[in-house]
N, C-alpha and C positions, 0 to 999 in steps of 0.2 A: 235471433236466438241469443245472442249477447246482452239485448234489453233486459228481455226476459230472463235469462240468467241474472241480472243487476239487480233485478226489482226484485226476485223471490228472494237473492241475500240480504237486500235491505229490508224486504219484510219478516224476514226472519229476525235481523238483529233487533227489529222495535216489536217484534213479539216478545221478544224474550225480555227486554227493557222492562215491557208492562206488565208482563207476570213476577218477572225476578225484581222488579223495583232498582233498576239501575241509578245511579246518582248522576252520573256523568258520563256521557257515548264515547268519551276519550280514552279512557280508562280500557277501553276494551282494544286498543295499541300498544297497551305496555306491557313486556317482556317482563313477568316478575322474576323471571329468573337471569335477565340479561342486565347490562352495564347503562347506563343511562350517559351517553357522552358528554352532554350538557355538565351532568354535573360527577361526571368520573374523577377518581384520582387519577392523577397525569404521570405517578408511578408506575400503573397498568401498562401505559404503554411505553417509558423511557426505557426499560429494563429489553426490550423490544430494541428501539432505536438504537438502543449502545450497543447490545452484544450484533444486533445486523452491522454497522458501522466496523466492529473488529473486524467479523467476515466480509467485509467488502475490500477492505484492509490489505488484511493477510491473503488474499485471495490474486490480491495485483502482487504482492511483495513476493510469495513464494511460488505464485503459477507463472505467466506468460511473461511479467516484467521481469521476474528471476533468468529467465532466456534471455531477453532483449540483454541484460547488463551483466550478463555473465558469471552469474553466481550458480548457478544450472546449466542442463543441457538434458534435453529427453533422447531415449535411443529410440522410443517407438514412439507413434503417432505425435510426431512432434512438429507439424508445420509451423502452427504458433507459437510453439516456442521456443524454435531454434530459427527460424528462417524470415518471423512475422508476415506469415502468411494467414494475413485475418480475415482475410471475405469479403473486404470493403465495404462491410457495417458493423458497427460494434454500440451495444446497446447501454445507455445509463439511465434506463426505466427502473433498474433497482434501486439507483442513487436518488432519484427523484420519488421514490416509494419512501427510505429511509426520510427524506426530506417531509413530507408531506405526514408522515406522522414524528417528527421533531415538531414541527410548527405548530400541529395540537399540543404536543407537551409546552412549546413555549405559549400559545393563549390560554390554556388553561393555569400558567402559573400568572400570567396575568389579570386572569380573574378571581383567581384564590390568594392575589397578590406575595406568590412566593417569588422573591426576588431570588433563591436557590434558582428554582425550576427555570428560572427566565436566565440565568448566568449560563449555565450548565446547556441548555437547548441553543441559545445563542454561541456558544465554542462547538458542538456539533453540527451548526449549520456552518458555520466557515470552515471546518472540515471538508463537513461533503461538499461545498461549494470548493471549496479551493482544487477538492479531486476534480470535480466535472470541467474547472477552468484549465486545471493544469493538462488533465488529456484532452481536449478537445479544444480549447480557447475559448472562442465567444461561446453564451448561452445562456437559455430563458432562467433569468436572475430576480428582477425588479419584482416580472409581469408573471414569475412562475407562483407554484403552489395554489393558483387562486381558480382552475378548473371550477370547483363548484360553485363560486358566484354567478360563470355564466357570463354570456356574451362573447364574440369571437375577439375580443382582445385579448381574455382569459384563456379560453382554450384552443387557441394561438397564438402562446405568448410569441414578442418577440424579443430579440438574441441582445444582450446585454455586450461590450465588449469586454475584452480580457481584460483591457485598462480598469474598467469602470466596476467587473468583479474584482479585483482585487483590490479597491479600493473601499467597493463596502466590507470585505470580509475585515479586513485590517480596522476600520469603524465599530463595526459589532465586535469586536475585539478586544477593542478598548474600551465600549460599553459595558461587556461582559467584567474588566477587568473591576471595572465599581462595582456591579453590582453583585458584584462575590467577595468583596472586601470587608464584609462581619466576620466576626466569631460565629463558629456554629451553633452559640444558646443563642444568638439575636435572630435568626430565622425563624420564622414562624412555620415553616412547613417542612417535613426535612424529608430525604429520598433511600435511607437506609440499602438495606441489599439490592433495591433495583438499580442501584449504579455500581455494576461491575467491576470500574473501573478504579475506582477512590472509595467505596462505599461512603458516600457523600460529604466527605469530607471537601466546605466549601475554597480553604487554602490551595489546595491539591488542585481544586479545579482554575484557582484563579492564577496558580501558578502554569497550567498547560495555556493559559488563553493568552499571556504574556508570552510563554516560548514560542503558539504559533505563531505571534507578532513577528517575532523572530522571523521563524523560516519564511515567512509570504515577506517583509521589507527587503530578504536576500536576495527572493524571487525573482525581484522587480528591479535587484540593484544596478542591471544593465541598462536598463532603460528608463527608472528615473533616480541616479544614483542620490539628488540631493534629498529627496523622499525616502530614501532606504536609508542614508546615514543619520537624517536628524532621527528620524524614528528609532533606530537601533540606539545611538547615544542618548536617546531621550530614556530609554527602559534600564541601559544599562549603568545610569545618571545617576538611578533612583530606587536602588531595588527593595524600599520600604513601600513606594508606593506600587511599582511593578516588579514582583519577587516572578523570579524565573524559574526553571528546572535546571540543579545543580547536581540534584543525590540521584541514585538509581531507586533511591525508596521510592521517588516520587513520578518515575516515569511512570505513561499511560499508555501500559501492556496489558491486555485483556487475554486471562486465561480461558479454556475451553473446559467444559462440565464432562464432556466425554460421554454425556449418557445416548445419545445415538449419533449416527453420520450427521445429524445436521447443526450440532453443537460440539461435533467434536476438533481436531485440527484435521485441516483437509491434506488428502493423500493418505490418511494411515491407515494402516494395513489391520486394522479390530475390524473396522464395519464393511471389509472388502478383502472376503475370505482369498479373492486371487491374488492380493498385493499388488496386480495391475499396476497402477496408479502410482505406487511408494516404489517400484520396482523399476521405472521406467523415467524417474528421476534419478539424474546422475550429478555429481558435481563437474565443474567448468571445467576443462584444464587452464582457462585465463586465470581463476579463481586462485586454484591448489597451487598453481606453477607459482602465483606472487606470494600465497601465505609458506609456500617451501623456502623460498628466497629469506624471506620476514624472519623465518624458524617463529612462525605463528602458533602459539599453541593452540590459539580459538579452532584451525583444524582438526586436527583430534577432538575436539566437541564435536562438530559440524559432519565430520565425513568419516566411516570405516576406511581404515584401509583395506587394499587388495586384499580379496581371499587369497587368490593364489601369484603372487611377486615372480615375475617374467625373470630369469637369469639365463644371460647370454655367456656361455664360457667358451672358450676358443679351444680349453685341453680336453674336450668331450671328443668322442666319434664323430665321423660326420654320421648327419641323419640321425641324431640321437635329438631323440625330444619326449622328456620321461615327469612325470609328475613325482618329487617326495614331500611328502608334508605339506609346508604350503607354499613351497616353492615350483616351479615349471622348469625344467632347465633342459635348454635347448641349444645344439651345436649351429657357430655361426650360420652353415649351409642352410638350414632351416628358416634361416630371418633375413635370407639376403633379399635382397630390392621389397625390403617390408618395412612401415614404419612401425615401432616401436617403444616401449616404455618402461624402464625396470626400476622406476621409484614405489615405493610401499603406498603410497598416494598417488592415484591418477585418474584424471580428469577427463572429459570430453569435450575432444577442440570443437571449436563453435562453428554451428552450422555444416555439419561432413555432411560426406556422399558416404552412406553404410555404418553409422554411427555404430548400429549395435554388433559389427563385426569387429570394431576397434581392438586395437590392442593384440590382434590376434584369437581372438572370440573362439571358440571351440562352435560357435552358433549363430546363427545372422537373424534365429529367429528374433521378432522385434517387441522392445521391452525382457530379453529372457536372462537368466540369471550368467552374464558375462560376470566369471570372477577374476580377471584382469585388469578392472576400472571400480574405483571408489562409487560405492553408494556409499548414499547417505547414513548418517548414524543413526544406529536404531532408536533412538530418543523419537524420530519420527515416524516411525512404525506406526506408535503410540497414540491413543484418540485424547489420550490428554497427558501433563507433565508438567512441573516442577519451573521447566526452560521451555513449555510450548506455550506459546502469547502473541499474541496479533500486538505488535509493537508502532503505537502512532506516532511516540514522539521521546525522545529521550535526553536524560544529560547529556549523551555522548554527541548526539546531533547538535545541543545546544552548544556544548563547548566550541565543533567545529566551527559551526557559526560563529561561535564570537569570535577566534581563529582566525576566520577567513577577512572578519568588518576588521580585527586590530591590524593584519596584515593591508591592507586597502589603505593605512597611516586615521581610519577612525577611530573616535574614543571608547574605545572597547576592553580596553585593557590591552596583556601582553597574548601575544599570537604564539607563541611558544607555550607559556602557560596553558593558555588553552587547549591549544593540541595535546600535548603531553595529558591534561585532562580527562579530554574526549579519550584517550586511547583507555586510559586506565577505566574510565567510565563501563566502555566495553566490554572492558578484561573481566572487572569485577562482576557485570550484569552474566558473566558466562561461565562463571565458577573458577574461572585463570587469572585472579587478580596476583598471583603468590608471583606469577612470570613477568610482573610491568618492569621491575627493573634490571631487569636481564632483557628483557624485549626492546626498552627503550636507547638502551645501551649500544646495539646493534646500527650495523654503519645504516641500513637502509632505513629505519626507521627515527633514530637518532634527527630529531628537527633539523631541517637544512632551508628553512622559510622561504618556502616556496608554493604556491597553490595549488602545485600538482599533488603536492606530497599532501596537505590537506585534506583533498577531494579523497584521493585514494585512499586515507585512511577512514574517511567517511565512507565510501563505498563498500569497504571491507564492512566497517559496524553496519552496515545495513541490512546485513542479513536478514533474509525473510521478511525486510521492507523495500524491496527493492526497487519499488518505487517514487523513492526519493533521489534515491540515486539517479535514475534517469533522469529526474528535473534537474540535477547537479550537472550533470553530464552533457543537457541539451545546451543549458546557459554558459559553462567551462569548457565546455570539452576535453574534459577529464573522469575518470579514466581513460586515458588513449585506446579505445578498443578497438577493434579489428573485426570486419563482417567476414563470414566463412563460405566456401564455397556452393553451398544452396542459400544462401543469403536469396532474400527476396529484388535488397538491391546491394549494391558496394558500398551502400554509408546505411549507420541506425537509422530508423525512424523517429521524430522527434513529435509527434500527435497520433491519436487514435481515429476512426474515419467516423463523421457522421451518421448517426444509423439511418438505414432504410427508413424508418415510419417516419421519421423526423423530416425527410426528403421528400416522401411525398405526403403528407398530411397537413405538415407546415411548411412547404413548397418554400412561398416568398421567405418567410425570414429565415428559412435556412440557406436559401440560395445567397443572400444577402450576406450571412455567416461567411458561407463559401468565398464569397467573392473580395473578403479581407484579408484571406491566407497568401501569405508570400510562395507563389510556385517556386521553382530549385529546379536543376538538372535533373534532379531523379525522379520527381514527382510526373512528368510530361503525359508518362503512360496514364497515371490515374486522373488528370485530370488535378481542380483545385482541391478537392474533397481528397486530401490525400495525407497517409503517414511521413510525408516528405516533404510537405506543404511544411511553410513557419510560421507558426504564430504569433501575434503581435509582441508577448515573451522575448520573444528572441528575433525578431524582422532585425534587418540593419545590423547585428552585432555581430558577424562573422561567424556565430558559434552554432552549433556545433564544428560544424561543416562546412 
């Protein structure tokens, strides 16, 4: 049946040939209405690659990494992201999706010889490479992308180490750094609104691909520190030939279009008539409790305070517990053997038993509107805004960095400067620049050189990237955080687990992966394939943990 189904379509096609006088049998494969990838513009799909890259982004920085590092805390359905309770697989088949259409956009600026398109594609592929090394370590590097050539060396790559990604990202790096170093009239091909991010302004990108230098030399600075300093004093030697990120004009923050849920900032409350989602995001109390300390203004951006502010008075009745305004006010007898909260800001301690009854909740339902605990500021309701941006990479991070190399005694400049920098970087990026010197003035924040105070201040700017933090925090162990009582163990997690398909599809070079992870006391139950397992990053260096 199949033949003969084959033979009447091919006798039909050279029927028609001979009546209609075809030129060419090829011809009748081509899509006249479709893209011809051969010879598409490679704007088509960048515009694609960058705004997915934000969302992958923002997506670690304000979902489940924002738990792990305490800049959040959910009252409902929260195991990931109060407790890291992940499932013991977790997938980067989006990362390698994003990946795999970068790679078209960089051969096609190599065949259309745009030295843009190849700059710009080579800073988002050490991007996303730097993501999938930093949560997971080793992986398919060299031998990835290459699925459609075919042969099982391709579509089973195998696993690169962590050493040896990060040492080509820092290479394409540097590559990229030339070939983004024209004026934008000497490009012959240019990327207009399909780059989100700079709209193609080639500076702007040649300045992010020097800063990532930056953060991947600091990465590494544990473990090959003479590698991390000549590199950092090499960029910052030179900054005609390696110009870094300095201004906030020129951070690579990607706003959201807001025209439906899947362009817009996730969590808000437009395309998710229940606010589920925006509702069941609370801030930290690690978080609020340090920016109270601080007299932070960047809170009052970041967080509402309480609807209804907890007042305990002792000259009340007993048994008196009455609502006016928007205050609660309740006689001691009321709050005795309870904990407790009457600041205007408050948070949720990390990882509870009954989160959403905290505070004294009127409610235990989960996720429901407790107005005794700071949500978020309504700026995130919002499917887009002004200060909603998937934030990759900033002055304020960079200053830190250079912060932390002049503190280390390398040539980096002054480590005061820099910080003092970073903070204002912040401040500015969040509408409180008018508070830096009244902020800075203050005993805790007031420089006292030391890399605690550093970290933390960089932990703070990381708002809604909070996955940088974590990699700060694996290699310092800084901020000093503290796992809470559903914690999944008694220390953070410092990696994400290899996914399922990866374990059994590519069996051997994943097991091989596995079998390079430093185990720890904590990891025993999981086995090597673990968020407690260390990676080559951080093996030997005592840190976190």
């Amino acid at each position: 049946m199949k033949f003969n189904t084959l033979k009447f379509t091919c006798f039909a096609v050279l029927f028609s040939c001979t009546v209609f006088s075809c030129k060419d049998l090829t011809e009748l494969n081509i899509n006249p209405n479709g893209v011809d990838p051969d010879n598409a513009n490679p704007n088509l799909v960048l515009s694609t690659v960058l705004t997915e890259t934000g969302k992958a982004f923002v997506n670690l920085g304000y979902q489940d990494i924002a738990g792990v590092m305490q800049h959040t805390q959910k009252d409902g359905w929260s195991g990931g992201h109060n407790d890291y309770d992940w499932g013991g697989s977790q997938s980067w088949a989006g990362y390698y999706d994003i990946l795999r259409n970068n790679q078209y956009v960089y051969d096609r600026g190599v065949a259309i010889k745009s030295e843009l398109h190849q700059g710009i594609a080579l800073v988002v592929k050490s991007m996303m490479f730097g993501l999938i090394t930093d949560l997971w370590g080793d992986a398919p590097y060299s031998a990835a992308l290459k699925g459609a050539v075919g042969g099982a060396e391709n579509t089973f790559p195998a696993y690169d180490s962590q050493e040896a990604i990060y040492t080509g990202i820092l290479a394409d790096l540097d590559k990229a750094n030339t070939l983004l170093s024209k004026n934008a009239t000497e490009y012959t091909a240019t990327v207009g609104t399909a780059d989100v991010y700079y709209q193609g302004a080639p500076a702007k990108w040649r300045k992010l691909a020097n800063s990532l230098a930056l953060r991947y030399y600091m990465r590494i600075s544990a473990k090959k520190p003479d590698v991390a300093k000549a590199g950092i004093e090499k960029i910052v030697a030179n900054a005609t030939q390696y110009p870094i990120i300095t201004a906030i004009a020129d951070d690579a923050a990607m706003p959201f279009a807001g025209n439906s849920n899947d362009d817009s900032w996730p969590a808000n409350a437009i395309y998710d008539a229940s606010e589920s989602n925006y509702r069941r995001i609370k801030m930290a109390a690690t978080l609020v409790d340090r920016l109270l300390v601080l007299k932070d203004p960047r809170l009052g951006i970041w967080a509402n305070k309480v609807k209804i502010q907890i007042v305990v008075d002792p000259a009340l009745p007993k048994g008196t517990d009455k609502i006016e305004g928007n205050k609660r006010f309740l006689a001691p007898d009321k709050v005795a053997g309870k904990e407790y909260n009457t600041n205007e800001y408050v948070g949720l301690p990390t990882a509870m038993l009954g989160g959403p009854t905290y505070n004294l909740s009127p409610t235990a339902e989960q996720g429901a509107n407790n107005p005794h605990v700071s949500w978020l500021s309504d700026i995130y309701r919002q499917a887009k805004g002004p200060l909603l941006k998937s934030r990759l990479m900033s002055a304020a991070e960079v200053r830190f960095i250079l912060a932390e190399a002049a503190l280390k005694g390398w040539a980096a400049g002054d480590a005061k400067t820099h910080y003092e920098a970073g903070i204002k970087a912040s401040l500015d990026t969040w509408g409180v620049g008018s508070s830096y010197a009244a902020y800075i003035a203050g005993a805790d924040a007031k420089f006292d050189g030391t890399l605690k105070q550093i970290i933390e201040q960089k932990w703070i700017a990381s708002w809604t990237a909070a996955q940088e933090a974590w990699f700060d925090y694996r290699r310092t162990g800084f901020p000093e955080l503290k796992t809470g009582n559903q914690s999944k163990r008694s220390v953070l997690p410092v990696r994400f687990y290899y996914m399922l398909d990866e374990r059994n599809l590519n069996k051997t070079n994943a097991e091989l992966a596995m079998s390079k992870l430093e185990t720890t006391p904590y990891s025993t139950v999981d086995g090597k394939n673990s968020p407690w397992s260390k990676p080559w990053v951080i093996q030997g260096t005592g840190k976190p943990w």
